[in-house]
C-alpha positions in Angstrom: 147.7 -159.3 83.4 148.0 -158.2 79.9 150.4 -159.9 78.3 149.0 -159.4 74.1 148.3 -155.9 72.8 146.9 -155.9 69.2 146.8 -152.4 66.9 143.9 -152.6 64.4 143.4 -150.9 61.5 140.0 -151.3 60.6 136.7 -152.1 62.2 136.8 -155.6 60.8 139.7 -156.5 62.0 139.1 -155.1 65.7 136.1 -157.4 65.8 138.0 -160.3 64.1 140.7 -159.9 66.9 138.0 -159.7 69.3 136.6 -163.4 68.1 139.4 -165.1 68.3 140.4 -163.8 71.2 137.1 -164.3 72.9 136.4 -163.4 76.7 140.1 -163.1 77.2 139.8 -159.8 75.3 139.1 -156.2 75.5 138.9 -153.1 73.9 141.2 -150.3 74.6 140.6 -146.5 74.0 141.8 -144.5 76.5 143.0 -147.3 78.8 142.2 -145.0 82.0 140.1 -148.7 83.3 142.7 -151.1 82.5 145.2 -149.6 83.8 144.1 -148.3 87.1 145.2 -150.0 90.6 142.0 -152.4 92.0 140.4 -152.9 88.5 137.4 -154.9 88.0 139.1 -155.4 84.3 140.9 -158.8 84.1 141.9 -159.4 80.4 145.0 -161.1 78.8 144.7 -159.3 75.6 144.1 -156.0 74.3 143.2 -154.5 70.9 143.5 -150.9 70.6 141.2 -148.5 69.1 143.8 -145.9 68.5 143.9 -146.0 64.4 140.2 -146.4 63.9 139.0 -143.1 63.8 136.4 -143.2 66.3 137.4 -140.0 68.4 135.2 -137.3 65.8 132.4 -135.4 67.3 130.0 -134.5 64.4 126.6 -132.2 64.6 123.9 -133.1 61.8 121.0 -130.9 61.8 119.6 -131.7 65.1 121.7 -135.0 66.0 125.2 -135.2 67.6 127.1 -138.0 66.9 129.9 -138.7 69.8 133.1 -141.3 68.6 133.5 -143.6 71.5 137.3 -142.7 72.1 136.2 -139.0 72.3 138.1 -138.0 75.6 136.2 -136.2 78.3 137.5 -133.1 78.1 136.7 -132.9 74.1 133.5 -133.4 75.3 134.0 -130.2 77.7 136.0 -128.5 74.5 133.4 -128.9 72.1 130.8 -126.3 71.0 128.8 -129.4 70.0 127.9 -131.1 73.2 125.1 -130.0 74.9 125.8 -128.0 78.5 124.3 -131.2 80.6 127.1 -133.4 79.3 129.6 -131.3 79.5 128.8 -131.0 83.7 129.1 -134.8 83.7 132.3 -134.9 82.2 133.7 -132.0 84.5 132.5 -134.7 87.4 136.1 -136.6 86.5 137.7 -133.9 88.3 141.3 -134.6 87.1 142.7 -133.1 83.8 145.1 -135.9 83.4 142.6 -138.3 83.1 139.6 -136.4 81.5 142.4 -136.0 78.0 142.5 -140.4 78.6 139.4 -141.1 79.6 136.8 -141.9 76.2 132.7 -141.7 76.6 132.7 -145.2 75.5 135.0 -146.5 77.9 132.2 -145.1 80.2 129.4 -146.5 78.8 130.7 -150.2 78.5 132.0 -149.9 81.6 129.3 -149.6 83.6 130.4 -148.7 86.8 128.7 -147.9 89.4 130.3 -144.6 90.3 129.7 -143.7 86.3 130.0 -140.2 85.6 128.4 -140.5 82.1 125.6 -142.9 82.1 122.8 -141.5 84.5 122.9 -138.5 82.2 122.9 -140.4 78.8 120.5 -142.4 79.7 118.0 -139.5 81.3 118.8 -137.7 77.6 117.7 -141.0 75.8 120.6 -141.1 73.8 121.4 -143.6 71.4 124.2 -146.2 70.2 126.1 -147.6 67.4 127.4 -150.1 67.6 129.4 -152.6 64.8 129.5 -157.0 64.9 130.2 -159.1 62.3 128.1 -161.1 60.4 127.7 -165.0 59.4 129.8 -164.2 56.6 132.3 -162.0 58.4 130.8 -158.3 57.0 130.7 -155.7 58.9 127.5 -154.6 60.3 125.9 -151.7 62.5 123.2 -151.8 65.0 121.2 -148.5 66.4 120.0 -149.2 69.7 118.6 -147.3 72.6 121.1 -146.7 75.3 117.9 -148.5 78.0 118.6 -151.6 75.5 122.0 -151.6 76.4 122.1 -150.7 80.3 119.3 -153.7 80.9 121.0 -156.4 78.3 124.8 -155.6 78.7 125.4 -159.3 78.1 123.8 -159.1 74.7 126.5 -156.8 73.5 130.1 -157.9 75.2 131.2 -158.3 71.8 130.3 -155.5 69.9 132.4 -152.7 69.1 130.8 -149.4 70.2 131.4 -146.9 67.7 129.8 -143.9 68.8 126.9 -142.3 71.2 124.3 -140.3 68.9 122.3 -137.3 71.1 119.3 -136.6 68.9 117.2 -134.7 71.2 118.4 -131.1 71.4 115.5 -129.5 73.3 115.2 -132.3 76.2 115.6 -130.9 79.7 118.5 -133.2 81.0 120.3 -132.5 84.6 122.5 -134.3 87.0 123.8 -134.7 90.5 126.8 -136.4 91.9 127.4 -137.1 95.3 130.8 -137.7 96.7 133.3 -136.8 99.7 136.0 -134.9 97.4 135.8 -134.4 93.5 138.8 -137.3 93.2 137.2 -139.3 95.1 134.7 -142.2 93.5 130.9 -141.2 94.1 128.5 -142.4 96.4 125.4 -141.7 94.5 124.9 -139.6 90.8 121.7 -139.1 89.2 120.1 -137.9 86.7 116.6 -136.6 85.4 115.9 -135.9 81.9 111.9 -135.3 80.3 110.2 -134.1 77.5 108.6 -130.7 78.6 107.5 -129.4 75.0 103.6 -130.3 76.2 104.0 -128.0 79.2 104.2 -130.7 81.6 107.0 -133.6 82.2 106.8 -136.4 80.1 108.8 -139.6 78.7 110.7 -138.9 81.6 114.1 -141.1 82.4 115.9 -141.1 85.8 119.0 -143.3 86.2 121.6 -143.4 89.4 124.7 -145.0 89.5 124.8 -146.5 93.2 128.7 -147.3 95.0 128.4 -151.5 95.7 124.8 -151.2 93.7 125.0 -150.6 90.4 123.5 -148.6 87.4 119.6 -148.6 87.3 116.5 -146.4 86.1 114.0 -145.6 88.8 110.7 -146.3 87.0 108.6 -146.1 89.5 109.2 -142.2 90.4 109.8 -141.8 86.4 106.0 -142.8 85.9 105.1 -140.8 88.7 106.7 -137.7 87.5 105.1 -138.2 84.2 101.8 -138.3 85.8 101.7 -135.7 87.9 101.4 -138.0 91.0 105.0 -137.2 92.1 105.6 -135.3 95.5 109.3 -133.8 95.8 109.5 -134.3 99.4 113.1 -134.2 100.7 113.3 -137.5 103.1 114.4 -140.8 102.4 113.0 -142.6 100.0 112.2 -146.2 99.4 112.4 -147.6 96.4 110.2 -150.7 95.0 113.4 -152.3 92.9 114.0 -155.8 94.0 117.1 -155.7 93.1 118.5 -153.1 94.4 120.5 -153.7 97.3 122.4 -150.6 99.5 125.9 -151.3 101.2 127.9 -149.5 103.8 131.1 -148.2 102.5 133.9 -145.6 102.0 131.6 -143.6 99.9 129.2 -144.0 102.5 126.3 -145.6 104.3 123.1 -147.1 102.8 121.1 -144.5 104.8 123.0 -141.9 103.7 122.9 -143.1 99.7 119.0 -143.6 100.3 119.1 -139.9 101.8 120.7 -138.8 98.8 118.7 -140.1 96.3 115.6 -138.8 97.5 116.9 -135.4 98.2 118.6 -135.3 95.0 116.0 -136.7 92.9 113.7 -134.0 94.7 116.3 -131.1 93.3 116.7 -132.5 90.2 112.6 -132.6 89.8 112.3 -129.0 91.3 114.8 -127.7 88.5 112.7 -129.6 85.6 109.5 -128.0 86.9 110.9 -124.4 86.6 112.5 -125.1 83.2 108.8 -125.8 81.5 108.1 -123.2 79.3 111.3 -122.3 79.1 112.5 -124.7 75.9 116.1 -126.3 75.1 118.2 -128.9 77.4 119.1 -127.8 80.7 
């Protein structure tokens, strides 16, 4: 129950708030999380984002740098973000929430119905985030987004101040799998590679699995890269120890398996016919 809710004005302050606070705390933006019924968000105190200035979507030459409290549907307004992202944040299917809901919500989030991070993470995006030093400074970090999906521990205190998409010509594409557009998904995936060679290379799949989490697939990501991988559309199993499938609303473990292979095996088929054919997808 939140029973503290703290307005900074500046980065510093957000993350001194944040230290003294400690695990009690959390970061608001859009507050789409926090707020909804049967959260996985338990926090006491909250320290808005709000005045801070982080909701600017700026294009640099051949980088885009996202704000973190840039709603969904400026990322579906803008003439900045690249068409793939765009789909992803159409996959919140409400209005209403796509004008709360921020991209770095998403991404520290985690879920495992995320609608953002399979496709982030296929288009190797990066992230900036802000700490403070030993001597209280401010100080910025530029990570991978990989770093940050396989060390979220590292980083529960850092501010995330924006998502930065610096490459413009990577074929990126997604799926999500679910009974109704409102409802949370069972399975969403995406492929992104590097097809400037006239093959598929440094290639990055991620799903987001109901009741299993976020996680990359590298096994069929070094097997597309190869030219080993078969697009066969059957059930596939995957060598991830610690992956485990549950039955649930979204659906059963058979039928997220099913999913994954069929929709990895689409999502392979579209990168093959977009060699040659240059930009993101």
């Amino acid at each position: 129950m939140i029973s503290t809710f703290l307005q900074a004005s500046s980065l510093e302050e957000a993350l001194r708030q944040k230290a003294e606070y400690g695990s009690s705390s959390m970061f608001i933006a859009g507050g789409t999380e926090i707020n909804r019924l049967r959260t996985s968000v338990h926090c006491s105190t909250v320290i808005s984002l709000k005045k801070l200035g982080l909701n600017q979507i700026v294009k640099s030459g051949t980088s885009c740098t996202i704000g973190s409290c840039s709603t969904f549907q400026s990322l579906v307004e803008s003439a900045e973000i690249p068409a793939y992202l765009k789909e992803s944040a159409r996959y919140c299917g409400s209005l209403q929430r796509r004008n709360m809901a921020t991209i770095g919500g998403n991404v520290v989030l985690q879920r495992d119905d995320s609608y953002l991070m399979p496709t982030l993470v296929a288009a190797k995006a990066r992230l900036l985030l802000a700490n403070l030093d030993q001597d209280g400074a401010l100080c910025e970090e530029n990570i991978p987004i990989r770093e940050y999906l396989g060390s979220k521990e590292h980083f529960v205190d850092s501010l995330l101040l924006a998502v930065i998409l610096n490459k413009p010509t990577r074929f990126v594409s997604s799926l999500r799998f679910a009974r109704t557009v409102q409802s949370p998904a069972a399975v969403t995936l995406a492929l992104g590679a590097d097809l400037s060679s006239g093959s598929a290379h440094d290639v990055r799949i991620c799903a987001a699995v109901k009741g299993s989490g976020l996680f990359r697939l590298p096994e069929q990501e070094e097997a597309i890269s190869n030219g080993t991988y078969e697009a066969l559309d059957k059930e596939l199993t995957f060598s991830i120890p610690s992956v485990q499938f549950v039955d649930d609303a979204t659906g059963s473990q058979r039928y997220k398996r099913y999913m994954l292979g069929t929709g990895l095996a689409m999502l392979f088929r579209l990168c093959v016919e977009s060699i040659g054919k240059g930009g993101a997808s």
